[in-house]
C-alpha positions as CSV (number, residue, x, y, z in Angstrom):
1,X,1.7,5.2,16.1
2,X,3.3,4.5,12.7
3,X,7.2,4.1,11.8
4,X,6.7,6.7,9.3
5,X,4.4,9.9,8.9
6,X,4.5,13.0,7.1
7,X,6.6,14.5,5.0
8,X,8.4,10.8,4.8
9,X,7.5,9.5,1.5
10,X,6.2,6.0,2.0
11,X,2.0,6.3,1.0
12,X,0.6,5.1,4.4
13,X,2.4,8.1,5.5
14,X,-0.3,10.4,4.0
15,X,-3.1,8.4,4.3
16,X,-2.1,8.1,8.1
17,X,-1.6,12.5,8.0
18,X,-5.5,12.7,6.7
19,X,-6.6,9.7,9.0
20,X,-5.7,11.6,12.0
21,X,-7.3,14.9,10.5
22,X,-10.6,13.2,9.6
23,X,-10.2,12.1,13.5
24,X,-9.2,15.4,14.9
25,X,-12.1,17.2,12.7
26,X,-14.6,14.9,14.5
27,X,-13.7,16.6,17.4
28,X,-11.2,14.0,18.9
29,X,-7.7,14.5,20.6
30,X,-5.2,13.0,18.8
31,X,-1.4,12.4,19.2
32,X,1.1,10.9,16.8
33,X,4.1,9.0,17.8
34,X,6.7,8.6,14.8
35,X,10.2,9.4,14.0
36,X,12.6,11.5,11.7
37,X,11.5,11.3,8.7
38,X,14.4,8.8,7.0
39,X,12.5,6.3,4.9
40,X,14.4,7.2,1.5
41,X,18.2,8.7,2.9
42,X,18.5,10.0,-0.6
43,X,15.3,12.8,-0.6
44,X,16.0,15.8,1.0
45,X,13.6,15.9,3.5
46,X,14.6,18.5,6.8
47,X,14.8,17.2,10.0
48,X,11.7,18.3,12.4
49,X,11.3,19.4,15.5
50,X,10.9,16.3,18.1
51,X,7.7,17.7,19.3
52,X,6.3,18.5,16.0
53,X,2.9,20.2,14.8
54,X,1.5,18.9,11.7
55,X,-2.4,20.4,10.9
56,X,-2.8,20.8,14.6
57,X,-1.8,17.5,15.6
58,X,0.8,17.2,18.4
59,X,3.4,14.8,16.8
60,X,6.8,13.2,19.0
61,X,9.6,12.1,16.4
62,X,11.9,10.1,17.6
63,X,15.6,9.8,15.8
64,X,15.8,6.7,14.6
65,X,18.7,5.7,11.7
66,X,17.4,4.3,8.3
67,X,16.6,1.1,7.6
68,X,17.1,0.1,3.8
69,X,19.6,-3.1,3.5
70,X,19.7,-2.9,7.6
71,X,17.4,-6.0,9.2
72,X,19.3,-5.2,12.5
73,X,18.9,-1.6,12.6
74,X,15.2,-2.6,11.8
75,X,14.7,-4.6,14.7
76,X,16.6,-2.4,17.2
77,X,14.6,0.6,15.4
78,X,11.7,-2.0,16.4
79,X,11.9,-2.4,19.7
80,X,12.7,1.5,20.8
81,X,9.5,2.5,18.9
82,X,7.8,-0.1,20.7
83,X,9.4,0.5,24.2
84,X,8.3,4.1,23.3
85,X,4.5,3.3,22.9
86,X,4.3,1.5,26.0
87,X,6.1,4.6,28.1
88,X,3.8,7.3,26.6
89,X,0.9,4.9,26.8
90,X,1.7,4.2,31.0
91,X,2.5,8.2,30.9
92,X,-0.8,9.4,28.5
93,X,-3.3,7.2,29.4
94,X,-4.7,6.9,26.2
95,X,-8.4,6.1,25.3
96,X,-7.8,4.5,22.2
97,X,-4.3,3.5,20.8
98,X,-3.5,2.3,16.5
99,X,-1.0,0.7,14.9
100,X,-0.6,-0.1,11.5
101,X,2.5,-2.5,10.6
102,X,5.6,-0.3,10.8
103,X,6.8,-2.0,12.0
104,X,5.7,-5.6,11.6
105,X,4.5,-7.9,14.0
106,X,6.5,-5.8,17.0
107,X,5.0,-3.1,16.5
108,X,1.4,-4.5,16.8
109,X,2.6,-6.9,19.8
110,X,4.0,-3.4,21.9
111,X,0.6,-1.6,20.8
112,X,-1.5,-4.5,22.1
113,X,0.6,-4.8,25.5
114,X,0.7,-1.1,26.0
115,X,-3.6,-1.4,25.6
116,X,-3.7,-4.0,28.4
117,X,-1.4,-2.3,30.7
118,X,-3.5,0.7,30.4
119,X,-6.9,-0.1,29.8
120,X,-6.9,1.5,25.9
121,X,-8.9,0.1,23.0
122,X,-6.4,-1.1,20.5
123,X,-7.0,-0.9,16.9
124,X,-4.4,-3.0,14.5
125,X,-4.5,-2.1,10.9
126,X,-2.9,-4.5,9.2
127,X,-2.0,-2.5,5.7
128,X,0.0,-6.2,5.4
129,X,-0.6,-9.7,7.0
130,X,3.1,-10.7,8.6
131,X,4.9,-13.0,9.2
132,X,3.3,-14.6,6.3
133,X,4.4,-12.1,3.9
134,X,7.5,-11.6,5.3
135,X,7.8,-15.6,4.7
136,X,7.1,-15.1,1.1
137,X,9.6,-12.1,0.5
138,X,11.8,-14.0,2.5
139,X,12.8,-11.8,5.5
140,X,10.5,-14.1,7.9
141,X,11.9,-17.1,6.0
142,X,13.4,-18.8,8.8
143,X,11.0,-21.7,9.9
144,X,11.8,-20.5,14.4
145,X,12.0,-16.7,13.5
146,X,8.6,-17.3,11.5
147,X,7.1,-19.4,14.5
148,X,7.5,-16.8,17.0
149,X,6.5,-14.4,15.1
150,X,3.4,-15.9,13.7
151,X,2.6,-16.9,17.9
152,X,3.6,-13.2,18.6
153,X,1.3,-11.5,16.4
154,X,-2.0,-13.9,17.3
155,X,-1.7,-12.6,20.5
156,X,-1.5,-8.9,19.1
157,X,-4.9,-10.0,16.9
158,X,-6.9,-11.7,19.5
159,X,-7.0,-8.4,21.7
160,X,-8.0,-5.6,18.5
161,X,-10.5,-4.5,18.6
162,X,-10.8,-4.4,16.0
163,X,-7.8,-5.8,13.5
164,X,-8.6,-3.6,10.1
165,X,-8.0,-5.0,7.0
166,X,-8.0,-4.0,3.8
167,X,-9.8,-7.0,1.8
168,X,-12.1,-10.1,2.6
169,X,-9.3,-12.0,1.3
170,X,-7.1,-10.7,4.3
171,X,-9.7,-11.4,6.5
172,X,-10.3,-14.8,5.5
173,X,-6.7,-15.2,6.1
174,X,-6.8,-13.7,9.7
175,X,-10.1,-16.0,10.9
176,X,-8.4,-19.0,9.5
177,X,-4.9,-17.9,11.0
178,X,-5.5,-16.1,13.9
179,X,-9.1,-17.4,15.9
180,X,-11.5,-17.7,13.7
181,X,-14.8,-15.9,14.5
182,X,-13.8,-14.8,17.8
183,X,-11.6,-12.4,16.2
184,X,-13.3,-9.1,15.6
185,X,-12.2,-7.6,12.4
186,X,-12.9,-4.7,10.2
187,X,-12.6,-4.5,6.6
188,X,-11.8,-1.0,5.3
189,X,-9.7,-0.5,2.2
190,X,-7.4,2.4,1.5
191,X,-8.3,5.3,-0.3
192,X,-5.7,6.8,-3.3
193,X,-2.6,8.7,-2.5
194,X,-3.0,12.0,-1.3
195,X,-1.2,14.3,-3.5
196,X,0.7,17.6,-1.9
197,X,0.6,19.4,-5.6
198,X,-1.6,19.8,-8.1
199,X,-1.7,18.2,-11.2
200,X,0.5,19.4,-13.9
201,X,-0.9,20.3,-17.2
202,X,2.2,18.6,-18.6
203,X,4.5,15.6,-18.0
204,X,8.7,16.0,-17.6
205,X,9.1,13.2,-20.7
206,X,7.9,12.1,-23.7
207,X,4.1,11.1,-23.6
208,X,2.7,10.4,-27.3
209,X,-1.1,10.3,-27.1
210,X,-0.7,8.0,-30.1
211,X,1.1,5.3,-28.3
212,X,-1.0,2.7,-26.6
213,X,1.0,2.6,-22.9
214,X,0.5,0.6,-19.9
215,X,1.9,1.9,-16.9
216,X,3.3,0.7,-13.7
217,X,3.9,3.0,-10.7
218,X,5.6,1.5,-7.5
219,X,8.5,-0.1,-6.1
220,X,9.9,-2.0,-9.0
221,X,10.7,-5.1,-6.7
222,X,11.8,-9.2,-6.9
223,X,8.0,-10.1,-5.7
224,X,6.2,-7.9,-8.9
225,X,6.4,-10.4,-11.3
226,X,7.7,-8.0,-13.7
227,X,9.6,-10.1,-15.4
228,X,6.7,-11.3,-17.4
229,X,5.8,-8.1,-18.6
230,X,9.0,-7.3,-20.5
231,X,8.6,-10.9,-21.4
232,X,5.3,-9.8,-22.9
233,X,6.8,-6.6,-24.7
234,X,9.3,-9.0,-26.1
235,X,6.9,-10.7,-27.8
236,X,5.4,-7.1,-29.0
237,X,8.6,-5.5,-30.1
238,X,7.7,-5.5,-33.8
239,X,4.8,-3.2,-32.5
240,X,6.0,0.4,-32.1
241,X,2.8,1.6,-31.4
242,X,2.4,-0.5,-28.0
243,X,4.9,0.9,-25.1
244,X,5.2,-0.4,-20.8
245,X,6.5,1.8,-18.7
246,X,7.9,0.8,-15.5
247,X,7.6,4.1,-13.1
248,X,9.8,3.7,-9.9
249,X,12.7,2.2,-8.5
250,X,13.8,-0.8,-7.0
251,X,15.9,-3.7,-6.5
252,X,14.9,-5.5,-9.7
253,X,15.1,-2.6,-11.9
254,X,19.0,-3.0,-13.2
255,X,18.2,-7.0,-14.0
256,X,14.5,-5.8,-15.7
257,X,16.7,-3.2,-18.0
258,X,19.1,-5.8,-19.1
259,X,16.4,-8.1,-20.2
260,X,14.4,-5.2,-21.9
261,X,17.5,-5.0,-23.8
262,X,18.2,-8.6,-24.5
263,X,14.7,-9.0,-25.7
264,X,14.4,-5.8,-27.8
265,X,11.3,-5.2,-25.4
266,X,9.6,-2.0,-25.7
267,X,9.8,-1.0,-21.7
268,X,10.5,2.6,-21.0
269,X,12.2,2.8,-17.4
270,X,10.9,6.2,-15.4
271,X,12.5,6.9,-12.1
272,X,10.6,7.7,-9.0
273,X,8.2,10.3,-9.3
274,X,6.4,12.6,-7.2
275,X,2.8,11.6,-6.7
276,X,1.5,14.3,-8.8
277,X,3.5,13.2,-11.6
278,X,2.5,9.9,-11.7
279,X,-0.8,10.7,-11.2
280,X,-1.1,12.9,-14.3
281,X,0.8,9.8,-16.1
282,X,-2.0,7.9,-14.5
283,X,-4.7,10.1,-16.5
284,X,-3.1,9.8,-19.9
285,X,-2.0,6.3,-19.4
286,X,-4.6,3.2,-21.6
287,X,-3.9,1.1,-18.6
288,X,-2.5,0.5,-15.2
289,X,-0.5,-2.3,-14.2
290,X,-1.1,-4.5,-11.0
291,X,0.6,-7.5,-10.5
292,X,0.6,-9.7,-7.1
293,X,3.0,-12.8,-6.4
294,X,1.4,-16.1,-6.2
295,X,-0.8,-16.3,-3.0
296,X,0.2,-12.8,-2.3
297,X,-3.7,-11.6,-2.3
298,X,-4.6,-13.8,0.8
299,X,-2.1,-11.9,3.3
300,X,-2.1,-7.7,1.3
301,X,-4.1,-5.6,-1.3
302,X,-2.5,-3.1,-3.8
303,X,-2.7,0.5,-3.2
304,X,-1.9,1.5,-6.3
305,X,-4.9,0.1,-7.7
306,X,-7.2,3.0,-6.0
307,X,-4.7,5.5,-7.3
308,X,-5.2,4.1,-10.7
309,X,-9.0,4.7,-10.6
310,X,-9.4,7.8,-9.1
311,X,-7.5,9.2,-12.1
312,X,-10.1,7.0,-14.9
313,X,-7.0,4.5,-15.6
314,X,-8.4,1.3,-16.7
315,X,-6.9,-2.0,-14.7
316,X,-4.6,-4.8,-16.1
317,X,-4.4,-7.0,-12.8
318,X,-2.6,-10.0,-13.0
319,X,-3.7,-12.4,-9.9
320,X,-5.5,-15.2,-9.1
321,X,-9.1,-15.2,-10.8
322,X,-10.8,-16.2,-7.1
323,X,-9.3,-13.2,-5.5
324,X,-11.7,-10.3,-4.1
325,X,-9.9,-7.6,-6.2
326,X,-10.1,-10.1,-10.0
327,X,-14.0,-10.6,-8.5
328,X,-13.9,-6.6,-8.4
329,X,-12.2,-5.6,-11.5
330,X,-14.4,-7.9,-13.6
331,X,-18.0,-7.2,-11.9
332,X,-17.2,-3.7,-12.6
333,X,-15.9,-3.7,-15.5
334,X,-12.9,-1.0,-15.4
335,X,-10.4,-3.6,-16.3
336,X,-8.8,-7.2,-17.1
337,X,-7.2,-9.7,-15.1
338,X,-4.6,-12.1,-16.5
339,X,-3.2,-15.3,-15.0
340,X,0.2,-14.5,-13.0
341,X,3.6,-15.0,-14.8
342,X,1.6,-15.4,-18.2
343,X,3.5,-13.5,-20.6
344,X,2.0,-14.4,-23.9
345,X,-2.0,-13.8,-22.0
346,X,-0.5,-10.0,-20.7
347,X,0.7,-9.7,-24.7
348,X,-2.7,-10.9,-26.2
349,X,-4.3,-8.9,-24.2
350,X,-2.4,-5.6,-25.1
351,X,-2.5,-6.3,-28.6
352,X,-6.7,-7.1,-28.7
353,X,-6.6,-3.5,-26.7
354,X,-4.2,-1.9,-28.7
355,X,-5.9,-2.4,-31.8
356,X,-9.6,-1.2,-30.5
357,X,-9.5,1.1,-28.0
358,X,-13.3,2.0,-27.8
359,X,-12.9,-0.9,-24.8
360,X,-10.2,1.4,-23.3
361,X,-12.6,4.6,-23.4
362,X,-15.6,2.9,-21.8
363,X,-13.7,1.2,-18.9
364,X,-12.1,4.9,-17.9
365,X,-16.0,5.9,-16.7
366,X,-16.2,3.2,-14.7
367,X,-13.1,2.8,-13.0
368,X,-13.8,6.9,-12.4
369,X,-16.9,5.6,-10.6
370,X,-15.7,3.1,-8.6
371,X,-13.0,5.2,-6.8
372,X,-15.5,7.8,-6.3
373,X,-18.0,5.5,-5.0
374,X,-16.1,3.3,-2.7
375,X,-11.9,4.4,-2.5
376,X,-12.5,8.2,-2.5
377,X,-11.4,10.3,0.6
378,X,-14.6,11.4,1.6
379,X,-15.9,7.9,1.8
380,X,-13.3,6.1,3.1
381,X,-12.5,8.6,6.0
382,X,-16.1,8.8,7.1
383,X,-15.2,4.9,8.2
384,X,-12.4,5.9,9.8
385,X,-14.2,8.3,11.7
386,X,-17.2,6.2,12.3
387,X,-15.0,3.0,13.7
388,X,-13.4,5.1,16.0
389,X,-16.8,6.3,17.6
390,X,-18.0,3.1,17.5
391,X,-14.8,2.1,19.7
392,X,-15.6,5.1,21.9
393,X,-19.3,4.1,22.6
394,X,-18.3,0.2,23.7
395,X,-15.9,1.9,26.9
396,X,-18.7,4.1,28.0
């Protein structure tokens, strides 16, 4: 069960679409529960059936209204997708049910009581660890809302089996948060975007191959720490030959552009793209960008960065140096990792780059090799399909 699945937009979406075909290949009945697809009101996407078929997968859709700006709409969107789990789970009988969180913390708590009613194995993947980054966007702020939620969701974690995570970090997090070792967790880490199109031979703008251009693609939020990179390009604006460019929308874009401006910062704004798009931006890009708030890395893991590597694009991370993904990006050397909110480190860093890129064209094969190796589809699904036969054989 997810809050959003295919054709909606958000990425887990996707991945979720070839989860359940890597399952159904293996020779497993699956069923999806979802709803309308409404995550962005402004794409066009048409309404489906309510008992949908997507690749052979029987999928129910219920109507529920969007949620962006909405936190009561979200809770009451909540709590009829997780009334709806536990009906078809008392009416299905399920062997196995998942639930990733979409939504957070309720979602997981109506997934793990529908398993105990019934007798199901429940499998939580935790894309995100909430409350606790709820607490740090703010929308768990509130010391009793974060309480019950934090006491809600240990109960939802004690009875996965197992809770999937994407990072050691995260699961580090859960053992010291929710049980310790009596917790049985799973780490298994996303794999990159699917894409429905194929690559285009061309981009829609302006993409000099002379420029030396670090890209961001996602949601161009308040918890990026974007600031400090047109901070950065302010500090580079005498170097025409050095471009960012911020690919994406989001609440933090309008206050972004009128610093750009103030600072005469190089920083080229993109919209949102399809996936193909900013893939093949990906490919001709010098760098990604991947920036985490503070403390950030202990509760979620960037998605983006897998996208990044399957298309060659050498890493610019900026997070803690004691993280799993800095440990990563430096061991294999397919990119850099700068210290959070350091503008003047992120401009050094682009400049030394900028001026020999030989360092740009040897970290391309290796970030290449580590998607293919260990985030590519084939690899990552196999997991998928191996934990779920593994859940299969401890109910026999």
């Amino acid at each position: 069960m997810h809050r959003y699945y295919w054709p909606d937009t958000p990425p887990y979406a996707a991945m979720l679409r070839r989860i359940v075909a890597s399952w159904r290949d293996a020779g497993h009945h699956v069923e999806v529960l979802s709803s309308q697809p409404s995550y962005k009101g402004e794409l066009d996407i048409a309404k489906r059936p309510r008992r949908d078929d997507v690749d052979g997968v029987s999928v129910t859709r219920l109507s529920l209204p969007g949620e962006a700006g909405r936190p009561l709409t979200r809770v009451v969107n909540a709590i009829r997708l997780g009334g709806a789990v536990i009906w078809r789970a008392m009416t299905r009988r399920p062997d196995v049910i998942m639930i990733s969180t979409a939504p957070p913390v309720l979602g997981g708590a109506a997934a793990a009581l529908a398993a105990k009613l019934t007798g199901a194995r429940f499998i939580y993947h935790c894309m995100d660890i909430h409350p606790e980054v709820g607490k740090v966007s703010g929308e768990f702020a509130h010391p009793v809302v974060y309480g019950v939620l934090g006491r809600l969701d240990n109960w939802s974690c004690r009875r996965a089996d197992p809770v999937v995570v994407l990072s050691r970090d995260m699961e580090k997090t859960l053992r010291q948060r929710r049980g310790g070792e009596r917790l049985s967790i799973e780490v298994l880490n996303n794999f990159s975007l699917p894409a429905e199109k194929a690559l285009p031979d061309e981009l829609p703008f302006e993409w000099s191959g002379e420029t030396f251009r670090v890209l961001f693609a996602g949601n161009i939020g308040r918890f990026q720490g974007l600031d400090s990179v047109v901070e950065a390009m302010g500090l580079l604006k005498d170097r025409d030959d050095i471009e960012f460019v911020l690919m994406g929308e989001g609440g933090a874009k309008g206050a972004l552009q009128r610093k750009a401006s103030e600072l005469g910062a190089r920083v080229r704004f993109l919209g949102h793209q399809p996936v193909e798009i900013a893939k093949a931006a990906m490919q001709r890009a010098d760098a990604g960008f991947v920036s985490l708030t503070p403390g950030v890395y202990r509760y979620a893991y960037p998605s983006k960065t897998m996208t990044y590597l399957e298309q060659g694009c050498p890493l610019i991370v900026a997070v803690e140096p004691e993280s799993e993904l800095a440990s990563d990006v430096v061991a294999g050397g397919y990119g850099h990792i700068v210290p959070v909110d350091d503008s003047k480190a992120l401009a050094e860093l682009m400049l030394r780059l900028a001026d020999d890129r030989s360092e740009v064209t040897g970290m391309r094969g290796r970030a290449s090799e580590k998607a293919k190796n260990t985030f590519s589809e084939d690899v990552v699904l196999k997991q998928w399909v191996e934990l779920l036969q593994a859940s299969e054989v401890e109910t026999e």
